[in-house]
C-alpha positions in Angstrom: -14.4 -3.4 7.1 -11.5 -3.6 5.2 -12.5 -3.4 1.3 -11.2 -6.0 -1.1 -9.8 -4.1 -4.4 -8.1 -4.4 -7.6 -4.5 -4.7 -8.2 -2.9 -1.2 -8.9 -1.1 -1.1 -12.2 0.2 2.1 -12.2 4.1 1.1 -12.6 4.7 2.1 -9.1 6.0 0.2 -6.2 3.7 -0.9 -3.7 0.8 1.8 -2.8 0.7 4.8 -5.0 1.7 8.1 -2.9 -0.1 11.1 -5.0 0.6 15.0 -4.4 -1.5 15.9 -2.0 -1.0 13.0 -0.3 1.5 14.8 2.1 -1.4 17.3 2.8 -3.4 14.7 4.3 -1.3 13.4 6.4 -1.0 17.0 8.1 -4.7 17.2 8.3 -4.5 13.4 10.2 -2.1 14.4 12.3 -3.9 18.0 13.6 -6.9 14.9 14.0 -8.7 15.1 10.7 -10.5 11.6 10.9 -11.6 12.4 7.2 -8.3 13.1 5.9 -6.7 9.8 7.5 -9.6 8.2 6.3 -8.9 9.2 2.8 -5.4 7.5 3.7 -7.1 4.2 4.7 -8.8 4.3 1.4 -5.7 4.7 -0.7 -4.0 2.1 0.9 -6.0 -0.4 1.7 -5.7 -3.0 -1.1 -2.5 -3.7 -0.5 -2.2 -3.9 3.4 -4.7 -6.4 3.3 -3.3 -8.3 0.3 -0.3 -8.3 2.4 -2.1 -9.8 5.4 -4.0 -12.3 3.6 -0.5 -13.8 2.0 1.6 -13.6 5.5 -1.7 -14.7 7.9 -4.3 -16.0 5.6 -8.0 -14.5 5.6 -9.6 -15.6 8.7 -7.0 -13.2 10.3 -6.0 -10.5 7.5 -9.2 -8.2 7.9 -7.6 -7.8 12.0 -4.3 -7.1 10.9 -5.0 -4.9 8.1 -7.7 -2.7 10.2 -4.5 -3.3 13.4 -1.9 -1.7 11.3 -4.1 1.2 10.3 -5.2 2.1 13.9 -1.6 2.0 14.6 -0.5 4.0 12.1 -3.5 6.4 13.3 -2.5 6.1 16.8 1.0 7.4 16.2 1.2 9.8 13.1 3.0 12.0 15.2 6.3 9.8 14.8 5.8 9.7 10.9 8.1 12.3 10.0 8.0 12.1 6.1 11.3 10.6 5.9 10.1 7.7 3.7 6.4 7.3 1.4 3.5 7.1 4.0 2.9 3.5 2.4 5.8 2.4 2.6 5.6 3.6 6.5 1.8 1.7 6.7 3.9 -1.1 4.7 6.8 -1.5 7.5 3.6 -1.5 10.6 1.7 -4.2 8.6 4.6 -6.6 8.0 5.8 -6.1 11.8 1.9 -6.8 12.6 2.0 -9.9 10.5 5.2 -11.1 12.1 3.8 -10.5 15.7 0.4 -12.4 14.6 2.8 -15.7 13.4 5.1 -15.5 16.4 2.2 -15.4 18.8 0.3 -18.2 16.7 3.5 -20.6 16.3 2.0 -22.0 13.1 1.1 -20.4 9.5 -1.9 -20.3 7.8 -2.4 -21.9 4.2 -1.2 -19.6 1.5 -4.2 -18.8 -0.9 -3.7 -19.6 -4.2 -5.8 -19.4 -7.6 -7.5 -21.9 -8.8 -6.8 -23.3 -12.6 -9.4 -23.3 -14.7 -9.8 -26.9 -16.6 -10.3 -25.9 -20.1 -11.1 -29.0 -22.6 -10.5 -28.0 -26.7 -12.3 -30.1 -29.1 -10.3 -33.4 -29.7 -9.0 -33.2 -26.5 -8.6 -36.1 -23.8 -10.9 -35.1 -21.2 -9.4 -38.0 -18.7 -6.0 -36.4 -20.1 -6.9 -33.2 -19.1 -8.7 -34.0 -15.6 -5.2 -36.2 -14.3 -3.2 -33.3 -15.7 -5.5 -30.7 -13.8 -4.8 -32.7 -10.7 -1.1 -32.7 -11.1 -1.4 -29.3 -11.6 -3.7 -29.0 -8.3 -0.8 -31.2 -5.9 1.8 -28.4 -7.5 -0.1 -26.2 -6.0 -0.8 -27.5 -2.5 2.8 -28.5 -2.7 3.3 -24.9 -3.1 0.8 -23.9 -0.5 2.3 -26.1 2.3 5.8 -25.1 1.8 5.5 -21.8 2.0 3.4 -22.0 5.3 6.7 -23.6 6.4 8.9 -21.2 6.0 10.3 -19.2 9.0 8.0 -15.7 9.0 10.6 -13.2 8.1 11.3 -15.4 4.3 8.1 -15.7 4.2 7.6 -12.0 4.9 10.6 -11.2 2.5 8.7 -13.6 -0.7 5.4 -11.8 -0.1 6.6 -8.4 -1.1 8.9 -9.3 -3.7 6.8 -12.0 -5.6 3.5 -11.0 -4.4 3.9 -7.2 -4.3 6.2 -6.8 -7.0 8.8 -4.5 -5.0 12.1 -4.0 -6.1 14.6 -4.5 -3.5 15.3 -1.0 -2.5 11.3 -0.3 -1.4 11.5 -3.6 0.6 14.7 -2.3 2.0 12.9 0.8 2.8 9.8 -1.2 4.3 11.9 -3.8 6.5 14.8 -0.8 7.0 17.0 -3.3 5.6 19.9 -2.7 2.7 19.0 -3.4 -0.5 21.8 -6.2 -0.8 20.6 -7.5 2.4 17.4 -8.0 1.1 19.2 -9.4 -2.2 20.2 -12.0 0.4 18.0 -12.9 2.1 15.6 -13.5 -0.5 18.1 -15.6 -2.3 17.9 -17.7 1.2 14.4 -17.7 0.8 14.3 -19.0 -2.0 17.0 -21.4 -1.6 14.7 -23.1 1.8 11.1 -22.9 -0.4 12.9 -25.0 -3.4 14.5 -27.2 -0.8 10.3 -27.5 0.8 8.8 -28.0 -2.5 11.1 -31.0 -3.6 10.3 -32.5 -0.1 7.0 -32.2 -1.2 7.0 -32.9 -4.8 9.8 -35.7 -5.4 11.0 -36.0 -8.8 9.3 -32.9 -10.0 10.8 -29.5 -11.1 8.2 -26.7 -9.7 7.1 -23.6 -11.6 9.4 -20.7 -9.8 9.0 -18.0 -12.4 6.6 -16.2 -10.0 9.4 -16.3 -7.5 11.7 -14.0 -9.4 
């Protein structure tokens, strides 16, 4: 089973590659199953974030554990041209791709709940409408992104969900960096158009979108 982890934070982009990372991948490659699985470990987190924000969770677990078979299945074309996660990165987004092609739909985007919080004083009916308002933003959100052709949605899930800067997506989807520049600024140009579909009248919250 795929484990469920923390966030890294180390400042880097997308999964961390340490020194003797390229070590293991030798050892994987001559068919050390504890080396690669070492490899699964370091990278797990954030294939299966990945997964769950392009598939949703019913499905992530078999893309995540999909991508890593195929990666182990064909080490021998990994030629240490690029990070191995950004190599595991470029498998699991083509994966992800394949699994909304073949399903013709998308799966809800899971998003955080908000915590109501209520300080003394305060209007609780206030508070409970403005919670709700705050919970349609979010379905809003939830519905237009599962609308979104695969490859923008693919495109928002590493920049806004992952955090990677334009050049490691470019490296991930073998793109150039200003054609990632682009199409994410198309992206974002069909999710805006979704969201006021959705949410008449109403200016969303796009700061995570940057």
């Amino acid at each position: 089973m795929i484990a469920r982890g923390a966030r890294r934070r180390d400042g880097t982009d997308g999964p961390a590659v340490s020194p003797d990372e390229a070590a293991l991948v030798r050892r994987a490659r001559a068919g050390d199953t504890e080396a690669f699985g070492d490899l699964v470990r370091r990278h797990q987190d954030v294939i299966y974030r990945l997964a769950v924000r392009m598939v949703g969770p019913d499905s992530a677990e078999d893309v995540a554990q999909g991508a890593f078979l195929k990666a182990w299945t064909g080490l021998e074309r990994f030629r240490g041209g690029a990070a191995f996660g950004t190599w595991l990165y470029r498998i699991a987004a083509n994966l992800c791709l394949d699994h909304l092609r073949s399903a013709a739909r998308f799966r809800p985007l899971p998003l955080d709940g908000a915590a109501l919080a209520v300080p003394d004083g305060y209007d609780l009916a206030e508070a409970v409408v403005a919670d709700a308002e705050r919970a349609d933003q979010r379905a809003a959100l939830a519905e237009a992104l599962a609308a979104l052709p695969p490859e923008d949605r693919l495109i928002l899930a590493l920049r806004a969900g992952e955090g990677l800067s334009y050049e490691a997506i470019g490296a991930a989807l073998d793109l150039a960096p200003g054609t990632v520049g682009t199409r994410l600024h198309r992206a974002r140009a069909r999710l805006h158009r979704l969201l006021t579909e959705r949410l008449p009248g109403r200016q969303e919250d796009r700061d995570g979108l940057r």
